[in-house]
DRENTORKOL-3810 file (N, C-alpha, C; in nm, 4 decimals):
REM DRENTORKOL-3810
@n.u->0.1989; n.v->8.1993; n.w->-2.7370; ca.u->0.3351; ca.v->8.1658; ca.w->-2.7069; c.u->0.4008; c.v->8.2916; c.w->-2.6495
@n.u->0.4208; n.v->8.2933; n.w->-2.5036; ca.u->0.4870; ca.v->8.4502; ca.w->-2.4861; c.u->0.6398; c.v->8.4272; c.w->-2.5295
@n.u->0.6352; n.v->8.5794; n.w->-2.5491; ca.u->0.7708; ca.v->8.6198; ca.w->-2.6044; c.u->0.7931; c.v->8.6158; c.w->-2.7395
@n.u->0.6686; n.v->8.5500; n.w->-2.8347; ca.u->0.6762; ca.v->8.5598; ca.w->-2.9681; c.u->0.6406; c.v->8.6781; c.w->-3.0521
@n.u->0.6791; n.v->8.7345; n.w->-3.1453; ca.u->0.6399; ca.v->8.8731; ca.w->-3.2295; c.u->0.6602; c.v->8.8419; c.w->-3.3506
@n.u->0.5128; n.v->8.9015; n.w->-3.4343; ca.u->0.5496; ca.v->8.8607; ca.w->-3.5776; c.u->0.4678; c.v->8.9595; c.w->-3.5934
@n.u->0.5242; n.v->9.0431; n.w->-3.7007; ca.u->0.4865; ca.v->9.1875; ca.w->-3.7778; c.u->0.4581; c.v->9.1552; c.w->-3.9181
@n.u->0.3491; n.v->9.1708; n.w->-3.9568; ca.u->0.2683; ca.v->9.1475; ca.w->-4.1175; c.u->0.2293; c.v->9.3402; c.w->-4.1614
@n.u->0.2499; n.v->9.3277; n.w->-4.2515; ca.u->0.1538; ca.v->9.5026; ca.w->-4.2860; c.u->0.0936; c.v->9.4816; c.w->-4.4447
@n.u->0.0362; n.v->9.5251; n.w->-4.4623; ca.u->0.0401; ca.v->9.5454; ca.w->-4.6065; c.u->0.0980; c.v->9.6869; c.w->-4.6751
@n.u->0.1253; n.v->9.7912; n.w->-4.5643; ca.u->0.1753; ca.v->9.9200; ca.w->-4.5851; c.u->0.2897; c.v->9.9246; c.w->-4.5158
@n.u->0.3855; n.v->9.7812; n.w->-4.5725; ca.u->0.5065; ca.v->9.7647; ca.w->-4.5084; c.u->0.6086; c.v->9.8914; c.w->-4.5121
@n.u->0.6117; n.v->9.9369; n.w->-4.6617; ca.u->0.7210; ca.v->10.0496; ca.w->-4.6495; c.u->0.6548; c.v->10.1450; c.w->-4.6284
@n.u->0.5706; n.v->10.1897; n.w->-4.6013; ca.u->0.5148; ca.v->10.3223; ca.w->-4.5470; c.u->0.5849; c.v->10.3278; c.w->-4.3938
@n.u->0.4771; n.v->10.1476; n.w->-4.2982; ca.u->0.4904; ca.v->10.1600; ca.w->-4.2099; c.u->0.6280; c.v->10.0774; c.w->-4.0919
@n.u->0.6830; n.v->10.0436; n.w->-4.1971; ca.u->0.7550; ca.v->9.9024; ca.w->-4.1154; c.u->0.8615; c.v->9.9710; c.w->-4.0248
@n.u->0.9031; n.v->10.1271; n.w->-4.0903; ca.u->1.0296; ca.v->10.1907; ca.w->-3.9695; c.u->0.8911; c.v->10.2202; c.w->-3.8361
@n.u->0.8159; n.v->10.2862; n.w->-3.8120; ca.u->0.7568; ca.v->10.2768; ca.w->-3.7098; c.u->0.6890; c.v->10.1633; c.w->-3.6546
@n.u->0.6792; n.v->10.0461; n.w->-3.7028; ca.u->0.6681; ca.v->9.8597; ca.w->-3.6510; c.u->0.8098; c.v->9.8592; c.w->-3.6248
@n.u->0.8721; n.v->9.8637; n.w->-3.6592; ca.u->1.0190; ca.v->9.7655; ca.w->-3.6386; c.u->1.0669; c.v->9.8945; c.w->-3.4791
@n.u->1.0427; n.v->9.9954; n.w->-3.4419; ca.u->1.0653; ca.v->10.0630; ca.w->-3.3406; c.u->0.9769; c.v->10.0048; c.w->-3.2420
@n.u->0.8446; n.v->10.0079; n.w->-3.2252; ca.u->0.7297; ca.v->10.0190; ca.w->-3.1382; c.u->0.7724; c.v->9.8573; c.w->-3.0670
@n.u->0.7812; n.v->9.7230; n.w->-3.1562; ca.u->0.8503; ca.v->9.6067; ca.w->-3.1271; c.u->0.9477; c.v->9.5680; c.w->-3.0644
@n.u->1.0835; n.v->9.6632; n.w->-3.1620; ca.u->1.2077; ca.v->9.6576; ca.w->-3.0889; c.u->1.1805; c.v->9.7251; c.w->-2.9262
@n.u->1.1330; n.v->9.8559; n.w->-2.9242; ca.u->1.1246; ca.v->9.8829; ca.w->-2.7900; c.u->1.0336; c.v->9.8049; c.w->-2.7130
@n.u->0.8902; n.v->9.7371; n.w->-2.7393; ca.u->0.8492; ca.v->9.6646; ca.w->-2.6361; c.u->0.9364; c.v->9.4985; c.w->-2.6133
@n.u->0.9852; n.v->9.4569; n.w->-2.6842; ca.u->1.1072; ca.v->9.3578; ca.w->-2.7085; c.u->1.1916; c.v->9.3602; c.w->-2.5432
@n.u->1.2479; n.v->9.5177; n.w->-2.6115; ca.u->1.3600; ca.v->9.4890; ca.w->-2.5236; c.u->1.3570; c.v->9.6073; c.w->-2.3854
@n.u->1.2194; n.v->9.6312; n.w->-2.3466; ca.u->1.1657; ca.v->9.7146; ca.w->-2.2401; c.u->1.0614; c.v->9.5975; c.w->-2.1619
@n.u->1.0354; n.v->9.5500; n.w->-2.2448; ca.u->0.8906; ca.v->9.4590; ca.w->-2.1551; c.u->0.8204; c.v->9.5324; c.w->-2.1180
@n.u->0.7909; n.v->9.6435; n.w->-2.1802; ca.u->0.6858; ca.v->9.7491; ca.w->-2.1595; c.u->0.5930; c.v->9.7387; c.w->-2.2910
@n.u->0.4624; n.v->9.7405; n.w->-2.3094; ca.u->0.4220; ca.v->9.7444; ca.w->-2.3983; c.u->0.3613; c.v->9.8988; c.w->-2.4354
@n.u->0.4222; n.v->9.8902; n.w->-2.5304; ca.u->0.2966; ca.v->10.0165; ca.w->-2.6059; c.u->0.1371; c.v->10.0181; c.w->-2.6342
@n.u->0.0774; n.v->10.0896; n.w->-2.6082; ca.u->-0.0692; ca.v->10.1232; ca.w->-2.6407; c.u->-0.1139; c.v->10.1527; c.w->-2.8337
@n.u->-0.0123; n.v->10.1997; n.w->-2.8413; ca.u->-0.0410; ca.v->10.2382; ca.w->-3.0246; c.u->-0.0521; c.v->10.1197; c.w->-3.0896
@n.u->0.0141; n.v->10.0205; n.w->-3.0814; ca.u->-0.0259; ca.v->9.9195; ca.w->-3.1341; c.u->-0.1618; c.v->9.7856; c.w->-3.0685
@n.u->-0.1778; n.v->9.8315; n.w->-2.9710; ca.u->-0.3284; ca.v->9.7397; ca.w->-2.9181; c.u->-0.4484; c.v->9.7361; c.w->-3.0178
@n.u->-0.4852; n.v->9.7777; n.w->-3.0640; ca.u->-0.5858; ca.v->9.7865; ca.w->-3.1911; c.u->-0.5278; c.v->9.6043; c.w->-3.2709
@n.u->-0.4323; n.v->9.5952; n.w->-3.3168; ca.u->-0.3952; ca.v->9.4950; ca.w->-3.4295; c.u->-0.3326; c.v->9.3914; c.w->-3.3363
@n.u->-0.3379; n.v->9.4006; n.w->-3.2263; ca.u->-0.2875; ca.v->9.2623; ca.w->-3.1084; c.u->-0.3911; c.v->9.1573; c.w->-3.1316
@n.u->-0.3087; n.v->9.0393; n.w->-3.1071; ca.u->-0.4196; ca.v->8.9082; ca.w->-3.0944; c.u->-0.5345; c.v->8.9109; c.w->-3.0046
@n.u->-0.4824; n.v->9.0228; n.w->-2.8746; ca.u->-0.5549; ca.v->8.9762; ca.w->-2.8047; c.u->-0.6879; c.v->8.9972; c.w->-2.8706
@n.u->-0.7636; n.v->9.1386; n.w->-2.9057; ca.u->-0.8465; ca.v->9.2033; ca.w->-2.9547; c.u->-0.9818; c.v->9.0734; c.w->-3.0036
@n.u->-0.9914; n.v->8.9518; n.w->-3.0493; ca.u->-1.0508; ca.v->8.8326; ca.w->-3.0653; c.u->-1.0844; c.v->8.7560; c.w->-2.9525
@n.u->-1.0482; n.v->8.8220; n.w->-2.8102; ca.u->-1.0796; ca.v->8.7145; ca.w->-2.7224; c.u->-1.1457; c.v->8.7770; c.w->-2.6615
@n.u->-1.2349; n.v->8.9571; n.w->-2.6938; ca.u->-1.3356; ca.v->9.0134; ca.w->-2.6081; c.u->-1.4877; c.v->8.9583; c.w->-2.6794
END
């Protein structure tokens, strides 16, 4: 579904201020970041 984002962690409060940035900025840049490609959906369709 483009345009959808859903953030899970299990090291939510460690990590959720640097998720809730990396998101908000690809959100509202339409630029994506590289730091988070590892845990993308896509990663299951190679």
């Amino acid at each position: 579904m483009p345009g959808y984002y859903e953030a899970v962690s299990h090291s939510g409060i460690t990590l959720g201020p640097v998720i809730g940035r990396l998101l908000a900025s690809e959100i509202l840049s339409g630029k994506r970041d590289e730091m988070p490609a590892d845990f993308r959906p896509e990663r299951f369709l190679s």
